[in-house]
ZAMI-868307 format. One record per residue (C-alpha): residue number from 1; residue in one letter; x, y, z. Coordinates in nm, 4 decimals. Layout:
! ZAMI-868307
TIZA NUM A X Y Z
...
***
This chain:
! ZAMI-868307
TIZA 1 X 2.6497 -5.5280 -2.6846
TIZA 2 X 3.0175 -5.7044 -2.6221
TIZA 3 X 3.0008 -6.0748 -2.7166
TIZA 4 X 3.1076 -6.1905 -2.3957
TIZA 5 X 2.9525 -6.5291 -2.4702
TIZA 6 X 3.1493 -6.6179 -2.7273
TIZA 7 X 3.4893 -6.4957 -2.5823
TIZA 8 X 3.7367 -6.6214 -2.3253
TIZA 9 X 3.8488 -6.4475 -2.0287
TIZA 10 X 4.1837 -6.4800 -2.1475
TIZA 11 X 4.0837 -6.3450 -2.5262
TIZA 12 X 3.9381 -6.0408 -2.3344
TIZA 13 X 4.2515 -5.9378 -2.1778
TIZA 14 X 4.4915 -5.9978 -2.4355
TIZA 15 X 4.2723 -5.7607 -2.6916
TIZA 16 X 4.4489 -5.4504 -2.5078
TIZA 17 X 4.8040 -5.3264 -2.5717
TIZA 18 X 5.0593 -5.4170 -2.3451
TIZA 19 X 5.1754 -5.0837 -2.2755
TIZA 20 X 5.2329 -4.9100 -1.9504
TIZA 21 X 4.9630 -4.7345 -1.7185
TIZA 22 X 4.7637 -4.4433 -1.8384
TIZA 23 X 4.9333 -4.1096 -1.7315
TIZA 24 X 4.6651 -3.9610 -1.5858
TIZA 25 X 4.6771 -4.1884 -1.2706
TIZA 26 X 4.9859 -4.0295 -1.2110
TIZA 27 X 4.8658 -3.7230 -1.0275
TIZA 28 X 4.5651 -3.8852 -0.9611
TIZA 29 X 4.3495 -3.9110 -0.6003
TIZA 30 X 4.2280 -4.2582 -0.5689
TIZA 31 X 3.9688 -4.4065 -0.2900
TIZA 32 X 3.9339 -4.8177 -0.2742
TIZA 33 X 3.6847 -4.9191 -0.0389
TIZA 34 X 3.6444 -5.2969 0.0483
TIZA 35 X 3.5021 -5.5216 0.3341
TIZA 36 X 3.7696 -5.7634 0.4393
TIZA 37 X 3.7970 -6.0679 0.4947
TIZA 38 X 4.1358 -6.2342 0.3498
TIZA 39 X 4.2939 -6.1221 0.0909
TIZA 40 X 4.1541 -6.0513 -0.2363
TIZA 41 X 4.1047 -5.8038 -0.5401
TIZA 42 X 4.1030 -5.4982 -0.3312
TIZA 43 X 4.4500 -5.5209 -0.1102
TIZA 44 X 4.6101 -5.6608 -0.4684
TIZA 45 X 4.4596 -5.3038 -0.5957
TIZA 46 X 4.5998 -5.1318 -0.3395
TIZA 47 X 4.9581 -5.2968 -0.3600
TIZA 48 X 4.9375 -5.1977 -0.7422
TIZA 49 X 4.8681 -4.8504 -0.6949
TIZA 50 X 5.1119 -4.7883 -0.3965
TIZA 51 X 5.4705 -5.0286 -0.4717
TIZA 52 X 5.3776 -4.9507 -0.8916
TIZA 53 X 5.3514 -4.5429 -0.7555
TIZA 54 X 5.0752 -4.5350 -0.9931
TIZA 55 X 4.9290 -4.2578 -0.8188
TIZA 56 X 4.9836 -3.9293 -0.6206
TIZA 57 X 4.7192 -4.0071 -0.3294
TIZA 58 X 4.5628 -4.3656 -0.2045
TIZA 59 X 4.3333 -4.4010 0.0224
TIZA 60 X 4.1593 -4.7658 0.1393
TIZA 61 X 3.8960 -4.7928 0.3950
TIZA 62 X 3.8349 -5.1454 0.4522
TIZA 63 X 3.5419 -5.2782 0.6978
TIZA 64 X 3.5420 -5.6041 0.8152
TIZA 65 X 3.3239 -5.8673 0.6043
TIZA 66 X 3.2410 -6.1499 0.8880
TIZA 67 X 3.1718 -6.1712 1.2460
TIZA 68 X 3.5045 -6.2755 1.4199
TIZA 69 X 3.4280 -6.4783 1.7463
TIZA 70 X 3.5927 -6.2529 2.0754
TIZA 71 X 3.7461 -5.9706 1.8340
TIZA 72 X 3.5547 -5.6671 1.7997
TIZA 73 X 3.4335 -5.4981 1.4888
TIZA 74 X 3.6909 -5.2764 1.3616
TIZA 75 X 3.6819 -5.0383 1.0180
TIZA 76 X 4.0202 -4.8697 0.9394
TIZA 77 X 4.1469 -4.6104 0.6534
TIZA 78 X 4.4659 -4.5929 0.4998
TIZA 79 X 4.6536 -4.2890 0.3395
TIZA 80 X 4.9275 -4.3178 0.0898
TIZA 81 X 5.1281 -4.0448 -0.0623
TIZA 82 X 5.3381 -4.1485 -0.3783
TIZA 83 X 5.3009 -4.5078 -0.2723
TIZA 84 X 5.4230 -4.4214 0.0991
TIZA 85 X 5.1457 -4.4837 0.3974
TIZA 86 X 5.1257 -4.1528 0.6346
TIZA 87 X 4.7701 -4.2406 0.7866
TIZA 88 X 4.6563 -4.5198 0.9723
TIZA 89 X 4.2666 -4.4305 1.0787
TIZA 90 X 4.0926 -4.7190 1.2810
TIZA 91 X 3.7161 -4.6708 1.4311
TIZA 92 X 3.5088 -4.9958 1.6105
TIZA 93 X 3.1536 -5.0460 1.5162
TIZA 94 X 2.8816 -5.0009 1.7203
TIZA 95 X 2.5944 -5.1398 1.6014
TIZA 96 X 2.4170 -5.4255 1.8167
TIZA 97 X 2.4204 -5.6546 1.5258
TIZA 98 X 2.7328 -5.7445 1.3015
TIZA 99 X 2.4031 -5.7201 1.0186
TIZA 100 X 2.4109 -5.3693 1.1009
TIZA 101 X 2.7588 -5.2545 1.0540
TIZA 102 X 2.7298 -5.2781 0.7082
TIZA 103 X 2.4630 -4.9994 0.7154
TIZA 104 X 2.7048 -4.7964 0.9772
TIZA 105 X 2.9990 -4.8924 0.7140
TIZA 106 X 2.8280 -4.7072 0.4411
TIZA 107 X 2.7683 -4.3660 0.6584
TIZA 108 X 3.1395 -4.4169 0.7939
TIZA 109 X 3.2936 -4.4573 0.4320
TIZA 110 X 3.1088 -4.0888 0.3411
TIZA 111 X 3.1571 -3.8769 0.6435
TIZA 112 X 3.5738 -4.0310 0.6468
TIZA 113 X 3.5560 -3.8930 0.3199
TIZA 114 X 3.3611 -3.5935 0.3530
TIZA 115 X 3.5610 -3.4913 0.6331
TIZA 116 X 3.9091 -3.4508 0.4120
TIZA 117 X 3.7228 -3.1814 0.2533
TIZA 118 X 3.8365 -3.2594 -0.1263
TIZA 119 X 3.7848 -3.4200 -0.4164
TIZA 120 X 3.8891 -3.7570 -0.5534
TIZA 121 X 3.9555 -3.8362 -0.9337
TIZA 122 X 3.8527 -4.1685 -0.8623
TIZA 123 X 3.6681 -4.3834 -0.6518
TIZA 124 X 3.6695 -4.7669 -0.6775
TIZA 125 X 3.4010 -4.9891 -0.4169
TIZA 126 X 3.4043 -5.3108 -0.4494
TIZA 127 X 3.0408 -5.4540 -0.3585
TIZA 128 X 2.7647 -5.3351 -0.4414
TIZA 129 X 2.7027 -5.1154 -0.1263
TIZA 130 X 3.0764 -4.9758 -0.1221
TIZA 131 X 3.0398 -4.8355 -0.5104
TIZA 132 X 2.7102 -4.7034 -0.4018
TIZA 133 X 2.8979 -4.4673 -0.1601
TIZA 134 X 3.0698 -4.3331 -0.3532
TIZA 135 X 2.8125 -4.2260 -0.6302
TIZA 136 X 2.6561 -4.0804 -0.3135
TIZA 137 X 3.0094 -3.8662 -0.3080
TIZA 138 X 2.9824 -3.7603 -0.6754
TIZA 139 X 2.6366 -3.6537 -0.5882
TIZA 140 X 2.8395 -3.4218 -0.3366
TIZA 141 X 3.0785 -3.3352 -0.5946
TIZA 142 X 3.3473 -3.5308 -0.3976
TIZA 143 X 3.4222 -3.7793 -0.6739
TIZA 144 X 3.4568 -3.7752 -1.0000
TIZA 145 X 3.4596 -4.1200 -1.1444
TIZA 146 X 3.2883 -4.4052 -0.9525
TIZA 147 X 3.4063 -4.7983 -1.0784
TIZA 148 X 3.1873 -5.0725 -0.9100
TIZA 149 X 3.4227 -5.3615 -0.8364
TIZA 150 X 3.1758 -5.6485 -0.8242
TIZA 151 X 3.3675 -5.9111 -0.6707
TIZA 152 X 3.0733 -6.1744 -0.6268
TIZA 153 X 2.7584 -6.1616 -0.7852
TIZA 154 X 2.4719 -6.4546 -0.8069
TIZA 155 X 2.0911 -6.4255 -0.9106
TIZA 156 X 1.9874 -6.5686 -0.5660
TIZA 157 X 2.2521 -6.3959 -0.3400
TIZA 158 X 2.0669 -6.4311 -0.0358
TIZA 159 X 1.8423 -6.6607 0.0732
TIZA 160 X 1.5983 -6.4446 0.2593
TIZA 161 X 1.4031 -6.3066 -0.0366
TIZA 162 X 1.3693 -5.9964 0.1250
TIZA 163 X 1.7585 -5.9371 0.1419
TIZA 164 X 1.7938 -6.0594 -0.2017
TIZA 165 X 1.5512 -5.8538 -0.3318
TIZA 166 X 1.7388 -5.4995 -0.1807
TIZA 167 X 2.0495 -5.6967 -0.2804
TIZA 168 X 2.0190 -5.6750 -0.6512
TIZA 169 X 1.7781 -5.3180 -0.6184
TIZA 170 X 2.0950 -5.1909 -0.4823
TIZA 171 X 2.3152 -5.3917 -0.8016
TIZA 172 X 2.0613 -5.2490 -1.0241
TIZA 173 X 2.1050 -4.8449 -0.8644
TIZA 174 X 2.4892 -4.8696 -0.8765
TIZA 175 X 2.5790 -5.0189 -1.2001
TIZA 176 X 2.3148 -4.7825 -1.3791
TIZA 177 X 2.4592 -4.4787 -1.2203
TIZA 178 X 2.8555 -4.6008 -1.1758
TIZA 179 X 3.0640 -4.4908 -1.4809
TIZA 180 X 3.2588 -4.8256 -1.5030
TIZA 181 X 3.1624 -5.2022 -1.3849
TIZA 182 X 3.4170 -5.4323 -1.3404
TIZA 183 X 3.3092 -5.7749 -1.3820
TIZA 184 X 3.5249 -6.0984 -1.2555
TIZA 185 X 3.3810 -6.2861 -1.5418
TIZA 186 X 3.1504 -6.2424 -1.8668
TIZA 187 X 2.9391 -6.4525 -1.6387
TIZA 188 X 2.8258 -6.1323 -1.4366
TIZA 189 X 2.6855 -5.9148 -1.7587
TIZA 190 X 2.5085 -6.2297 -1.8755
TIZA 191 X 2.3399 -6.3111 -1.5496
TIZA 192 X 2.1970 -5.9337 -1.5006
TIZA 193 X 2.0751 -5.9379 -1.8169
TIZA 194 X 1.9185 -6.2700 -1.8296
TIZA 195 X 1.7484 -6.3022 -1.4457
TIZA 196 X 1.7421 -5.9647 -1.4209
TIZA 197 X 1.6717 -5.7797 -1.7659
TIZA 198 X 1.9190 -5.5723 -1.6976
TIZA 199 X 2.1195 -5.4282 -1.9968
TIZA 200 X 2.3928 -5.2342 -1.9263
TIZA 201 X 2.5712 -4.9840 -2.2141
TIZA 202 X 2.9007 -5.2141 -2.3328
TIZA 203 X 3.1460 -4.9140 -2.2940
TIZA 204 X 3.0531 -4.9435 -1.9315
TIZA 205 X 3.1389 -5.2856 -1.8146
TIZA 206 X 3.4565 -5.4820 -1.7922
TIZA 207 X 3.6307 -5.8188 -1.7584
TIZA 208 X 3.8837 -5.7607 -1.4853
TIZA 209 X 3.9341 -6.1183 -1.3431
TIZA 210 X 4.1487 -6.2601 -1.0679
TIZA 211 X 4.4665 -6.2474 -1.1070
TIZA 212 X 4.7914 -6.3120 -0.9019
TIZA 213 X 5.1437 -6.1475 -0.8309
TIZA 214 X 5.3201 -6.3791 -1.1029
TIZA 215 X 5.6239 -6.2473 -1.0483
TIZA 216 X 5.6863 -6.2641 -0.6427
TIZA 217 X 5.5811 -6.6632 -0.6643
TIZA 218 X 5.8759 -6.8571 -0.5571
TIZA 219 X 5.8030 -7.1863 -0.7921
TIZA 220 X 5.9816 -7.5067 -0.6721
TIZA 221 X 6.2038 -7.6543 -0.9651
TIZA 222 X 6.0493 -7.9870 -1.1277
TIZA 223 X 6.3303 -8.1734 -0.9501
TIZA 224 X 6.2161 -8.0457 -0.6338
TIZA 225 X 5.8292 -8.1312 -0.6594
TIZA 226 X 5.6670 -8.4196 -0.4813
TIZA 227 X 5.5364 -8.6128 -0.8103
TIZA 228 X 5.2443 -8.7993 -0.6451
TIZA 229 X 5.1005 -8.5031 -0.4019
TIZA 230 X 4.7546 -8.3668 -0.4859
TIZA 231 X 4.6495 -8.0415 -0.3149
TIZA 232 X 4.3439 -7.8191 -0.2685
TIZA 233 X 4.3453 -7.4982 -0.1079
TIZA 234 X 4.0570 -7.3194 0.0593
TIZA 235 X 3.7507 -7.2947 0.2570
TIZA 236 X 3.6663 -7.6379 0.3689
TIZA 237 X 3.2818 -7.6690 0.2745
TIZA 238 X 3.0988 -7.9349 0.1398
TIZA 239 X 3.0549 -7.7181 -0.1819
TIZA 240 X 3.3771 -7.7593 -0.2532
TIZA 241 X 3.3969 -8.1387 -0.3049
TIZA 242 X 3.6699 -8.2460 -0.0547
TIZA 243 X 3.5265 -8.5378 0.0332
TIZA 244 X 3.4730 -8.6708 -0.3455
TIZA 245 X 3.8553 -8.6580 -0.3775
TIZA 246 X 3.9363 -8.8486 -0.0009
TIZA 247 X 3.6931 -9.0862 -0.1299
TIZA 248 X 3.8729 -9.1730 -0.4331
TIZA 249 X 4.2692 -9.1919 -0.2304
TIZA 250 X 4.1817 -9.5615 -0.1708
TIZA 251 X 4.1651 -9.6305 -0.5700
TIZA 252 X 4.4885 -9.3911 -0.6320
TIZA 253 X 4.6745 -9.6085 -0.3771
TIZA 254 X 4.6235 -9.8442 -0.5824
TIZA 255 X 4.8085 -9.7578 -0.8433
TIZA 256 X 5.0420 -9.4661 -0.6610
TIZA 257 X 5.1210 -9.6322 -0.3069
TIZA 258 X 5.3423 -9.3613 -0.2092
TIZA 259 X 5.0265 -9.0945 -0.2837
TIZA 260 X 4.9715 -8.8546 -0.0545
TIZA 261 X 4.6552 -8.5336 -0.0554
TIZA 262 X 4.7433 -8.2132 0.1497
TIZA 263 X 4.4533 -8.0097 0.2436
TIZA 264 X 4.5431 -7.6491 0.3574
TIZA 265 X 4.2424 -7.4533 0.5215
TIZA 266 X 3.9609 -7.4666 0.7652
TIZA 267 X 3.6290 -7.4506 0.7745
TIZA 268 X 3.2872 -7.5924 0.8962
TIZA 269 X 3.3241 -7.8926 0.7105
TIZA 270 X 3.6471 -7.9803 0.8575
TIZA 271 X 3.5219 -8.2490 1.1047
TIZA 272 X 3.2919 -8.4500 0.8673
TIZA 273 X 3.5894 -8.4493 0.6459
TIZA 274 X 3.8251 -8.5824 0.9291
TIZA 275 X 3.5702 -8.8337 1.0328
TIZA 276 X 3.6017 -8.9980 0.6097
TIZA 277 X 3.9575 -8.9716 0.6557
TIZA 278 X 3.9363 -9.1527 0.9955
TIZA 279 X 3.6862 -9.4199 0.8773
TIZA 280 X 3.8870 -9.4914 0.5517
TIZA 281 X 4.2114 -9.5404 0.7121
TIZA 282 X 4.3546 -9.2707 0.5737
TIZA 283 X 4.5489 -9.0794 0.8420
TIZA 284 X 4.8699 -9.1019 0.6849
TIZA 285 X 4.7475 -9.0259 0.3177
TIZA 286 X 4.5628 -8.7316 0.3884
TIZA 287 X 4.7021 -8.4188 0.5475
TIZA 288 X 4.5185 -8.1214 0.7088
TIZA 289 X 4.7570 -7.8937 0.7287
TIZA 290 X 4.4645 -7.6148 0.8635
TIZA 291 X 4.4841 -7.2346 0.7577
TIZA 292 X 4.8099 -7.0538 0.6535
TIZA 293 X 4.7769 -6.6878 0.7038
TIZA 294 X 5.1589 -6.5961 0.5542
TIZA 295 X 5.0717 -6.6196 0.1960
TIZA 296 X 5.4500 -6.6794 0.0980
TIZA 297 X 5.4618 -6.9979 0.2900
TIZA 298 X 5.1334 -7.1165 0.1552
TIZA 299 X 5.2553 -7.0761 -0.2259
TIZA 300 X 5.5778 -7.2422 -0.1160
TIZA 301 X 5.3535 -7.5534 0.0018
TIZA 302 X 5.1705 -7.5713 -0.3380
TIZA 303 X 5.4908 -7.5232 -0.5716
TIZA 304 X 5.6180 -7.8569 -0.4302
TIZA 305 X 5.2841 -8.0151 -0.4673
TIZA 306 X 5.2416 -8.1871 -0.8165
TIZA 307 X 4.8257 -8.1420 -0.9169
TIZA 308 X 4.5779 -7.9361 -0.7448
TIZA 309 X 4.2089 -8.0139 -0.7057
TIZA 310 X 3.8927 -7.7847 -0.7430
TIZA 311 X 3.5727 -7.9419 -0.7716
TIZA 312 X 3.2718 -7.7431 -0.6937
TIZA 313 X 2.9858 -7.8372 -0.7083
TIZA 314 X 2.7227 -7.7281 -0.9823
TIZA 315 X 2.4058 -7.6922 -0.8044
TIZA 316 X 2.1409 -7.4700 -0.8083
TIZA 317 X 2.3299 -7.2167 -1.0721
TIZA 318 X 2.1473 -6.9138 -0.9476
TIZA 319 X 2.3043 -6.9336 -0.6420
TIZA 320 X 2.6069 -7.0625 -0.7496
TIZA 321 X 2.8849 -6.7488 -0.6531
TIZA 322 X 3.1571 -6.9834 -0.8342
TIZA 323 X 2.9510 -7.0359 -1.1374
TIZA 324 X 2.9462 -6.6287 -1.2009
TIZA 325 X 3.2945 -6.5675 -1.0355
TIZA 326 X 3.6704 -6.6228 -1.1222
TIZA 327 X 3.7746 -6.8179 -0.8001
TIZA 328 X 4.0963 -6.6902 -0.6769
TIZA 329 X 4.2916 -7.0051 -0.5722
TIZA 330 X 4.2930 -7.1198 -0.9459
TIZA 331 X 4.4791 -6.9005 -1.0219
TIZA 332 X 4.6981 -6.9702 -0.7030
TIZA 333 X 4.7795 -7.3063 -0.8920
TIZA 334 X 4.8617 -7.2323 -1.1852
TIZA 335 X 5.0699 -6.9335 -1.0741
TIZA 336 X 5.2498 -7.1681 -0.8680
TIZA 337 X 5.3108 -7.4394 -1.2117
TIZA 338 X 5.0043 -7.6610 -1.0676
TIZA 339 X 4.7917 -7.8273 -1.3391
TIZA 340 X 4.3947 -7.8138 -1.1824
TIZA 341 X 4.1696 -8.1106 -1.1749
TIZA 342 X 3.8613 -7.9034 -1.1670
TIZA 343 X 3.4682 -7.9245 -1.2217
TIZA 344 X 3.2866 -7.7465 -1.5000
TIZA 345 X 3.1674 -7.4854 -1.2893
TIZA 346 X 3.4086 -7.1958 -1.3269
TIZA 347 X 3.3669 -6.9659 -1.6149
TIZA 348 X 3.6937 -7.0651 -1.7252
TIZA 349 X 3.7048 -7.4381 -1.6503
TIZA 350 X 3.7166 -7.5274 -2.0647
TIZA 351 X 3.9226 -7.2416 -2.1372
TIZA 352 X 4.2063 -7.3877 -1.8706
TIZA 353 X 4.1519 -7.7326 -2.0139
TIZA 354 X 4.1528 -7.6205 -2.4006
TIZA 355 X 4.5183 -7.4841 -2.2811
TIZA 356 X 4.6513 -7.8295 -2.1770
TIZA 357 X 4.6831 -7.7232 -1.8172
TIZA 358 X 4.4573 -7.8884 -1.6598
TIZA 359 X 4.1270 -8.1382 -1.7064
TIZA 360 X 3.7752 -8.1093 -1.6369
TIZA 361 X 3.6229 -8.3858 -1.4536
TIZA 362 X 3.2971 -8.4894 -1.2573
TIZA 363 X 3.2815 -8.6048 -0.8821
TIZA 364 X 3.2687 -9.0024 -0.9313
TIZA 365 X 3.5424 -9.1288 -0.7250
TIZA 366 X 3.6829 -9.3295 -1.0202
TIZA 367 X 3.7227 -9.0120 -1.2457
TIZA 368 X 3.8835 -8.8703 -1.0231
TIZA 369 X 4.0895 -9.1839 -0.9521
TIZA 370 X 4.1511 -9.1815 -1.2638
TIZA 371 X 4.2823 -8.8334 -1.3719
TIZA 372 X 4.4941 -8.8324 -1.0874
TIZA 373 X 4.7276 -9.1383 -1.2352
TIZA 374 X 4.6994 -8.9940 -1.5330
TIZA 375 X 4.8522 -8.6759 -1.4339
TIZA 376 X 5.1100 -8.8789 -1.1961
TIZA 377 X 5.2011 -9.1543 -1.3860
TIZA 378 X 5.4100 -8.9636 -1.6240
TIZA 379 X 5.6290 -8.7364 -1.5442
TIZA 380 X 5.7193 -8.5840 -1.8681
TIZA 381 X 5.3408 -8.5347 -1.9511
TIZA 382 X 5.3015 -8.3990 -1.5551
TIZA 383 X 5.6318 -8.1708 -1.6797
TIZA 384 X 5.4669 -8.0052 -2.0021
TIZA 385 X 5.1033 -8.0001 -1.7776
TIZA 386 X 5.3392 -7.7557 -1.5185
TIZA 387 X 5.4951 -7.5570 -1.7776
TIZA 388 X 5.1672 -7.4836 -2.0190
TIZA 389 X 4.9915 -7.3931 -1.6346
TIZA 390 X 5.2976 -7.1212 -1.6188
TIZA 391 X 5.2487 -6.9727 -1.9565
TIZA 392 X 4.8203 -6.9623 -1.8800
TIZA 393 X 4.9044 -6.7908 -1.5421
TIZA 394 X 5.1459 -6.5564 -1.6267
TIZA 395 X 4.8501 -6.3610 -1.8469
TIZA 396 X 4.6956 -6.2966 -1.5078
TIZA 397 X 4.9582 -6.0954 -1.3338
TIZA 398 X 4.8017 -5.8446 -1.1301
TIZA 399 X 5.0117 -5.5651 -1.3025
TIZA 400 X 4.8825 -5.6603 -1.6499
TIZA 401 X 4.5267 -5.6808 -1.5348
TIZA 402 X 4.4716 -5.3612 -1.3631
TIZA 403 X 4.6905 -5.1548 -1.6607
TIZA 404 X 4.4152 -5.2594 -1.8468
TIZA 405 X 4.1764 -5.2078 -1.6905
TIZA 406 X 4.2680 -4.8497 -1.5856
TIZA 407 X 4.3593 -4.7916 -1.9356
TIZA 408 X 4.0861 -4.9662 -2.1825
***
């Protein structure tokens, strides 16, 4: 078995050659199937394999993940040709209960499929029941490679036991039977194997973390960054530990009186984290600036910021998603020169802080007080924070992650 324990994410990926993708994608026929909800691993596969022309034939079927209130359900497929879309497919879902679409999304994905009457060289489903489609389709002799993209994984993944118990039957099926497992973090392979008992042969599973598009990141120059803004980015829940960080402003200001936090998303915390703001007196110290959807103009709002913020909260660790992920927006910070104030919770919290870009800290209000000034109060220590987070990002470029992974 792999060591995972003992390795970094970043030691992982830098044990392969940097050379360029395998040829035998080039004439290749490749199926990605995803639900969707923003964006994620799946459309950042998809963008490789279509503007990189890394192979002959695409296609991505993507179903939606969540309810959206007054929008109906809608599941659409995608056909490229030498990186070019020809095929837009869309179909609504019919089921009486959003729970039951993703039932209907599994018999769509196979008769869309079926239908084209050929076979693919590779088929890549991230979740669980997407990868399980498509070893349905090798069955057929449709496929001939399945890869299981597990994009979240946690011990307790529901809370109905029920649901969590054909949950992880279903893990358990598809990542005995896929021929490849990619794995956000070593975090995955240890957590089947020790609340599961499931061991898994080595040659089969894979660290392919988050990663970003390095390259099309517009970074503000240091001259340009607001030295005393702190920003977090994301869904607004309690989980995330917002509030800890408007609860520690009052000691910044302090010390920084011209400190200000931006807070870009939404979410069902939102309110209770207005009403701090509002009983704190904070109005003009902390910014909601709500949900950006163009992804440009939210990386442009965090390369001007000076320190970002991501403190989850530990919790019950079996249910903990972040604990056994690779949580995107990290890597939206550091991409963007942002050293991370963050919690221990990631699998690569230490790893990020062993680099010098960035510092592990709890949720007391006066930690946090405190590594903020510490990060602000110097700006030649806040420049070498920004360019170390540059050099630990840049590892992570999509490109570089996925022509290893396709190549390993």
């Amino acid at each position: 078995m792999k060591n995972y324990g003992s390795m970094t994410i970043l030691k992982i990926i830098q044990n392969f050659q940097m050379n360029k993708v395998a040829p035998v994608l080039s004439k290749s026929k490749i199926v990605v199937v995803s639900h969707i909800f923003a964006s994620g691993p799946a459309q950042a596969l998809i963008e490789y394999l279509t503007e990189k022309n890394v192979a002959e034939e695409v296609i991505f079927i993507g179903h939606p993940l969540l309810p959206v209130p007054g929008k109906p359900s809608i599941s659409f497929l995608h056909r490229y040709v030498k990186g070019k879309r020809k095929e837009v497919k869309t179909r609504r879902n019919f089921g009486p209960r959003f729970s039951l679409h993703y039932l209907e999304n599994f018999f769509v994905t196979i008769y869309w499929l079926l239908k084209r009457d050929q076979k693919w060289n590779v088929f890549i489903g991230a979740n669980n029941l997407n990868a399980f489609s498509g070893i349905i389709l090798k069955l057929l002799g449709r496929a001939n490679k399945v890869i299981f993209y597990c994009v979240d994984y946690a011990p307790k993944r529901f809370g109905n036991p029920i649901v969590n118990y054909f949950y992880h039957f279903l893990d358990r099926l598809t990542v005995c039977f896929a021929d490849e497992i990619w794995n956000l973090s070593p975090r995955m392979v240890e957590g089947r194997e020790k609340y599961k008992h499931l061991v898994i042969d080595p040659r089969k599973n894979k660290i392919v973390p988050m990663g970003i598009w390095f390259t099309k990141i517009k970074r503000a120059p240091f001259d340009k960054v607001k030295k005393h803004s702190l920003v977090f980015m994301g869904h607004l829940m309690k989980e995330k530990g917002v509030q800890s960080v408007i609860k520690a402003v009052p000691l910044i200001l302090k010390e920084i009186p011209d400190f200000k936090f931006l807070i870009i998303g939404k979410g069902e915390y939102e309110d209770e984290l207005k009403q701090l703001v509002k009983g704190l007196s904070l109005g003009k110290k902390v910014i909601f600036a709500g949900y950006i959807a163009d992804h440009e103009k939210m990386e442009n709002m965090l390369a001007r910021c000076a320190v970002a913020v991501a403190l989850y909260e530990r919790g019950d660790l079996e249910s903990n998603f972040t604990y056994y992920a690779d949580p995107g927006k990290i890597k939206d910070y550091l991409g963007a020169g942002l050293p991370v104030m963050l919690s221990n919770v990631p699998p690569n919290a230490r790893e990020i802080e062993k680099a010098g870009c960035g510092i592990v800290i709890g949720d007391d209000k006066k930690e946090i007080a405190a590594a903020v000034v510490k990060f602000m109060s110097n700006e030649s220590e806040l420049k070498q924070y920004r360019e170390r987070a540059l050099s630990y990002g840049r590892e992570f470029d999509w490109e570089k992650i996925y022509n290893r992974a396709f190549r390993e």
